[in-house]
N, CA and C atoms as a LAMMPS dump frame, in Angstrom:
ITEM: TIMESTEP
0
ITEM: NUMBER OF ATOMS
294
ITEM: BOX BOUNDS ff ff ff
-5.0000000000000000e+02 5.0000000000000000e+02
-5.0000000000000000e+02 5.0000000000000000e+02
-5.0000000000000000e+02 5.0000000000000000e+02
ITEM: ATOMS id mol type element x y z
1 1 1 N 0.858 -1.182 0
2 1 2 C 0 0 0
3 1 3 C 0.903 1.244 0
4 2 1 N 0.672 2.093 -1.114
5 2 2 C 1.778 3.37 -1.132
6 2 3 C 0.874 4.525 -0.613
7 3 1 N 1.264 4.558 0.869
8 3 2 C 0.471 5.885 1.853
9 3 3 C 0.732 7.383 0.828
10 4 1 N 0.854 7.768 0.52
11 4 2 C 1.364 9.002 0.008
12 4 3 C 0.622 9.232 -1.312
13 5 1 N -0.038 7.716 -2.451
14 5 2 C -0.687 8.095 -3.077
15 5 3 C -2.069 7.844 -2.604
16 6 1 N -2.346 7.215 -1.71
17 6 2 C -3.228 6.971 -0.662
18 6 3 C -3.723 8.486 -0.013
19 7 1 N -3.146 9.385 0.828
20 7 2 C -3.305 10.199 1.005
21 7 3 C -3.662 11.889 -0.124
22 8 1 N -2.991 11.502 -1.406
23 8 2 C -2.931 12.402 -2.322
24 8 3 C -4.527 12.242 -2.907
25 9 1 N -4.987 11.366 -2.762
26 9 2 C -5.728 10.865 -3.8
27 9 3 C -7.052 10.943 -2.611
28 10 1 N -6.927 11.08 -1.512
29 10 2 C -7.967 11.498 -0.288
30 10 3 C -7.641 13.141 -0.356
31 11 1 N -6.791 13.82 -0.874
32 11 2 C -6.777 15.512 -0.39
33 11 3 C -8.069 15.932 -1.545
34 12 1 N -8.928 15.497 -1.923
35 12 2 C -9.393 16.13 -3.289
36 12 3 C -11.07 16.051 -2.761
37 13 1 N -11.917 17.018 -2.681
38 13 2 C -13.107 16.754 -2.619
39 13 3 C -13.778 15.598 -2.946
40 14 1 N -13.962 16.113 -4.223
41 14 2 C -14.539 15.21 -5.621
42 14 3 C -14.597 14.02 -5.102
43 15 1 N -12.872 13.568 -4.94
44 15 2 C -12.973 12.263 -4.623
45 15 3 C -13.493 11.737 -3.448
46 16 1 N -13.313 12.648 -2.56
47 16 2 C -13.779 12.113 -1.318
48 16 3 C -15.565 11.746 -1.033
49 17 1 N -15.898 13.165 -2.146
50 17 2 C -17.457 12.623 -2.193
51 17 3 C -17.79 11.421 -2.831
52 18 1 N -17.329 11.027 -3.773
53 18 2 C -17.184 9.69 -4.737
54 18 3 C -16.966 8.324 -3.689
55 19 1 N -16.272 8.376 -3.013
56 19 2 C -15.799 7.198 -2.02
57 19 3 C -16.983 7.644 -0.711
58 20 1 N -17.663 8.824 -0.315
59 20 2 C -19.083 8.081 0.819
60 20 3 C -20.052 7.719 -0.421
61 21 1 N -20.356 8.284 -1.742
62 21 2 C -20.858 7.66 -2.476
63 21 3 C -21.232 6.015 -2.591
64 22 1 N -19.322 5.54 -2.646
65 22 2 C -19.741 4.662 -2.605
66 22 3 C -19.24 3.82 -1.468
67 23 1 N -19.818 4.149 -0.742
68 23 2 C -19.801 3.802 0.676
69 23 3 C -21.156 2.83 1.171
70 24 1 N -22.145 3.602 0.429
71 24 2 C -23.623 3.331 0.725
72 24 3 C -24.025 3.452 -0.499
73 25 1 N -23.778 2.862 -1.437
74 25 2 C -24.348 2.737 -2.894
75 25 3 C -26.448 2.714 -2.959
76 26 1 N -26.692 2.356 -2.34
77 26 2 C -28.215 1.743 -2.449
78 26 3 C -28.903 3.124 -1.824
79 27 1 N -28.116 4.022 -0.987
80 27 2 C -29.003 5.329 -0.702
81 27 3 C -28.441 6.528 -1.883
82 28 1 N -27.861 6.07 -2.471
83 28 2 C -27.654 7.039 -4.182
84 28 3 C -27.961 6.938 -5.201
85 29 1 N -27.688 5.809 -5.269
86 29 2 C -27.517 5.038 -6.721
87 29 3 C -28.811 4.195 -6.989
88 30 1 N -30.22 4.55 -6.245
89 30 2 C -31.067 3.255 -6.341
90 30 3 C -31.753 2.847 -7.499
91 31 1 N -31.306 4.273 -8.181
92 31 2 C -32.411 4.026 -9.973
93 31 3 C -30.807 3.285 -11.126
94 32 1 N -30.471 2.512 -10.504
95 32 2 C -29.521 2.206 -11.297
96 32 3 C -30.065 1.027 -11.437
97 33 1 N -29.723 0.412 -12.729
98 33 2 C -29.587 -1.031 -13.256
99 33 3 C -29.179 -2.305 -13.06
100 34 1 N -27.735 -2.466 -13.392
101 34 2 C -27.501 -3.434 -12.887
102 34 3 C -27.582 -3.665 -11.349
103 35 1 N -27.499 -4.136 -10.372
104 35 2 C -27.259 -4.579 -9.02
105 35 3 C -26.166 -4.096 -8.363
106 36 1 N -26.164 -3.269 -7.804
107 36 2 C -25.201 -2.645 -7.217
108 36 3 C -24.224 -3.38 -6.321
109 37 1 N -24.292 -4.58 -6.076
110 37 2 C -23.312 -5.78 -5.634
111 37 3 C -22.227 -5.247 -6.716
112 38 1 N -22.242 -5.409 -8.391
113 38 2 C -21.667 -4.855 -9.138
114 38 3 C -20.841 -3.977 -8.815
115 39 1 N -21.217 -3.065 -8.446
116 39 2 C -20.26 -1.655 -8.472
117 39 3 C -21.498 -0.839 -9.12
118 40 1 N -20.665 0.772 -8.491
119 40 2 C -21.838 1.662 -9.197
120 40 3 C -21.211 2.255 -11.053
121 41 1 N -21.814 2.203 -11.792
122 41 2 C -21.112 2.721 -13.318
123 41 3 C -21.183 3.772 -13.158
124 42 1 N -20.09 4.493 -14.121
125 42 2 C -18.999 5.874 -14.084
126 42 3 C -20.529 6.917 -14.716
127 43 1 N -21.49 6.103 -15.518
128 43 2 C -22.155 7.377 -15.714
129 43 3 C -23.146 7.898 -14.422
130 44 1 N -23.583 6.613 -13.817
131 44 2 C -24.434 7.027 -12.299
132 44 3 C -23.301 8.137 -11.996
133 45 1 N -22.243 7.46 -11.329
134 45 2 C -21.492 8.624 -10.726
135 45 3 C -21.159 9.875 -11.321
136 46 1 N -21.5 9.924 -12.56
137 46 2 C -20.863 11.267 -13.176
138 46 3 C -22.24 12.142 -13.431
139 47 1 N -23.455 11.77 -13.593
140 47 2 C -24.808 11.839 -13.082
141 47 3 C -25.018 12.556 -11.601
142 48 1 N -24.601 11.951 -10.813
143 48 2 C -24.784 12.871 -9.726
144 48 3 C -23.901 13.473 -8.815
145 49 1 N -22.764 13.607 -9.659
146 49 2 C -21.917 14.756 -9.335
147 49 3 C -22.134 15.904 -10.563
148 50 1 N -22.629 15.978 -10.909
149 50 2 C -22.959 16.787 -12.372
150 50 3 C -21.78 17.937 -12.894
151 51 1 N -20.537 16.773 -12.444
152 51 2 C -19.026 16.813 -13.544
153 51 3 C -19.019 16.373 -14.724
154 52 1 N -18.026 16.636 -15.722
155 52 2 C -18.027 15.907 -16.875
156 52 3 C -17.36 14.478 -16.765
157 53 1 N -17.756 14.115 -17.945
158 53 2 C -17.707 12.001 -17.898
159 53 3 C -16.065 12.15 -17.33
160 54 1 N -15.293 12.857 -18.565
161 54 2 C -13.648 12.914 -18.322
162 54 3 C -13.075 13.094 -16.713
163 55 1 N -13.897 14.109 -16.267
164 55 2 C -13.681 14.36 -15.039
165 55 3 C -13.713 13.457 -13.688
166 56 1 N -14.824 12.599 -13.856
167 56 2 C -14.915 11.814 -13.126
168 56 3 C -14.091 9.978 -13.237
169 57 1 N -13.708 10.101 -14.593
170 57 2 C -13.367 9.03 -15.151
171 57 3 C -11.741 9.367 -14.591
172 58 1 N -11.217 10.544 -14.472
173 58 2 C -9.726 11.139 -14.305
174 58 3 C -9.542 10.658 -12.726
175 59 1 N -10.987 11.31 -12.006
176 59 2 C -10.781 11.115 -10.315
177 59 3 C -10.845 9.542 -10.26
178 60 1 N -11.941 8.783 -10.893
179 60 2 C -11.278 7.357 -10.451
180 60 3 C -10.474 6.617 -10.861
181 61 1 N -10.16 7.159 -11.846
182 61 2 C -8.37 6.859 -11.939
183 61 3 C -7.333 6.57 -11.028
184 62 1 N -7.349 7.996 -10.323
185 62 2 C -6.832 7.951 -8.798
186 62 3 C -6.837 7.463 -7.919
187 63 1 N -8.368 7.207 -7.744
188 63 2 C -8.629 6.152 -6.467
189 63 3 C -7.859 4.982 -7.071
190 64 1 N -8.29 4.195 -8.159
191 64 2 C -7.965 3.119 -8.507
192 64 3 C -6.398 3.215 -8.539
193 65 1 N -5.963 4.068 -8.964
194 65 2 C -4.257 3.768 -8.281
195 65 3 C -4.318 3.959 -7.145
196 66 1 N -4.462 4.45 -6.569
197 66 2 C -3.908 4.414 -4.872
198 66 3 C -4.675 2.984 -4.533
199 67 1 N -5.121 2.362 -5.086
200 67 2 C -5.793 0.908 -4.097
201 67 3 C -7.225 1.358 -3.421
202 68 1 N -7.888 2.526 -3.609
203 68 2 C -9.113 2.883 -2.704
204 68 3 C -10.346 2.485 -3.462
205 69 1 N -10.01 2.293 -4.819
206 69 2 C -11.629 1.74 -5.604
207 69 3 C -10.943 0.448 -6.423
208 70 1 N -12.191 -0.653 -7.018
209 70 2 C -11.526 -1.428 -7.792
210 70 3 C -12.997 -1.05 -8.831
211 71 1 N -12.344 -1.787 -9.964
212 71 2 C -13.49 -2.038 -11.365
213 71 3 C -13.939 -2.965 -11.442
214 72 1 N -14.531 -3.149 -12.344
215 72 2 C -14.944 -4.375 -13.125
216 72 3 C -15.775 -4.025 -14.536
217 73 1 N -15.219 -4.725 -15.412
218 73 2 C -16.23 -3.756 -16.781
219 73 3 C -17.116 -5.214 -16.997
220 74 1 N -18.502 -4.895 -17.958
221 74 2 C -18.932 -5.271 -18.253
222 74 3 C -19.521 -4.908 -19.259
223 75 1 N -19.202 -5.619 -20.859
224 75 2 C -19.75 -5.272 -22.094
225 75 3 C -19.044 -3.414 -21.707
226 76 1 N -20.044 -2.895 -22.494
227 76 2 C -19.251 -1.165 -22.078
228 76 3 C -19.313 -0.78 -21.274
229 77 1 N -19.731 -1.074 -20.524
230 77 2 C -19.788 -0.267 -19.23
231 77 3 C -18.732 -0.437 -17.747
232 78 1 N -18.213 0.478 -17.234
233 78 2 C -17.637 -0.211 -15.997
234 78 3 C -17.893 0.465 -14.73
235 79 1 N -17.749 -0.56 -13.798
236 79 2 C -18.439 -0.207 -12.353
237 79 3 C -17.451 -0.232 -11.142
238 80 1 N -17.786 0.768 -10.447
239 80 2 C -16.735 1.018 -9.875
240 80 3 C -17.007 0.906 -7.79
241 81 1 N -16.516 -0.202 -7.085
242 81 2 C -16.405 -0.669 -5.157
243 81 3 C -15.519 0.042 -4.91
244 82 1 N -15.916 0.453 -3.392
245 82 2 C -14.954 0.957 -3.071
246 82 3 C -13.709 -0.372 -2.529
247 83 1 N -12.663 -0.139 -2.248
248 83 2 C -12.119 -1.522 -1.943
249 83 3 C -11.333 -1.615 -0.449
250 84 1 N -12.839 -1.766 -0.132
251 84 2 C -12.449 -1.986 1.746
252 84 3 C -11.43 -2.636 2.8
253 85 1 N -10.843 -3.502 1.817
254 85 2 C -9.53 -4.273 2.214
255 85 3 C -8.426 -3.473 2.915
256 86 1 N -8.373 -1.819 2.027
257 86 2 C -7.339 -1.003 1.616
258 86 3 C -7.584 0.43 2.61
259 87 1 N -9.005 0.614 2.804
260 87 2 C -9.187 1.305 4.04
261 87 3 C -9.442 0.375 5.555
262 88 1 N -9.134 -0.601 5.761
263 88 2 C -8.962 -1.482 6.317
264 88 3 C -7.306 -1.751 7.123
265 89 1 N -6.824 -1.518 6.111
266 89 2 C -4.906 -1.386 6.291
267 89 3 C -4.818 0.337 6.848
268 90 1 N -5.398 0.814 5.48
269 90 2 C -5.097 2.268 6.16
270 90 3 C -5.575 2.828 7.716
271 91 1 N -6.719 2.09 7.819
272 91 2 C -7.175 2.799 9.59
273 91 3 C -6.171 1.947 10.3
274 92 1 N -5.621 0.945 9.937
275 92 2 C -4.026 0.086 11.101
276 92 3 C -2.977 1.383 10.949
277 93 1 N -2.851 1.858 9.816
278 93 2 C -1.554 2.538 9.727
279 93 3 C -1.637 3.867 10.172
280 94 1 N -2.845 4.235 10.327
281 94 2 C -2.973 5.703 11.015
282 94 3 C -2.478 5.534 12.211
283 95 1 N -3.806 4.306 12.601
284 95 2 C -3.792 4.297 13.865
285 95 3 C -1.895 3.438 14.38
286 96 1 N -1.279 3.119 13.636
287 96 2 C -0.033 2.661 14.396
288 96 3 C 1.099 4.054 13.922
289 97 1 N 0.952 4.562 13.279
290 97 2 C 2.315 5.251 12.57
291 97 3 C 1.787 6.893 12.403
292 98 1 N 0.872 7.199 13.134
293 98 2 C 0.211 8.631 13.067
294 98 3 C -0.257 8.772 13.646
């Protein structure tokens, strides 16, 4: 886990709203389609942040490097968990090294 892009990639609003987003997918996202077990897709999220597609597609970029979201595509579309494993490590490392 690289803390530093971990942390870079938490200094940013956007993103941070994107990750309680999807935190609780089913109180946002409920007019969505597929099953949100899935992941939520980049247009829900870019839908109700009412950023452009690029924009939001750039911020989870970020997450997804730092380890804080994962994907999964399907046919065109791709959906995006947050990946709890990774804030899981990170609340050990606060809490031991900060």
């Amino acid at each position: 886990m690289e803390h530093l892009a971990i942390f870079k990639a938490l200094s940013n609003e956007t993103r941070l709203q994107i990750l309680n987003w999807l935190k609780t997918p089913e109180e946002f996202f409920h007019d969505q389609q597929e099953p949100l077990s899935t992941g939520v897709c980049v247009g829900q999220i870019q839908k109700k942040s009412g950023l452009t597609q690029s924009t939001i597609s750039e911020n989870l970029a970020v997450l997804q490097k730092a380890g804080l979201v994962t994907s999964k595509r399907i046919g065109q579309w791709t959906y995006y968990k947050r990946n709890e494993a990774t804030f899981e490590q990170l609340s050990k490392v606060v809490q031991a090294e900060i």
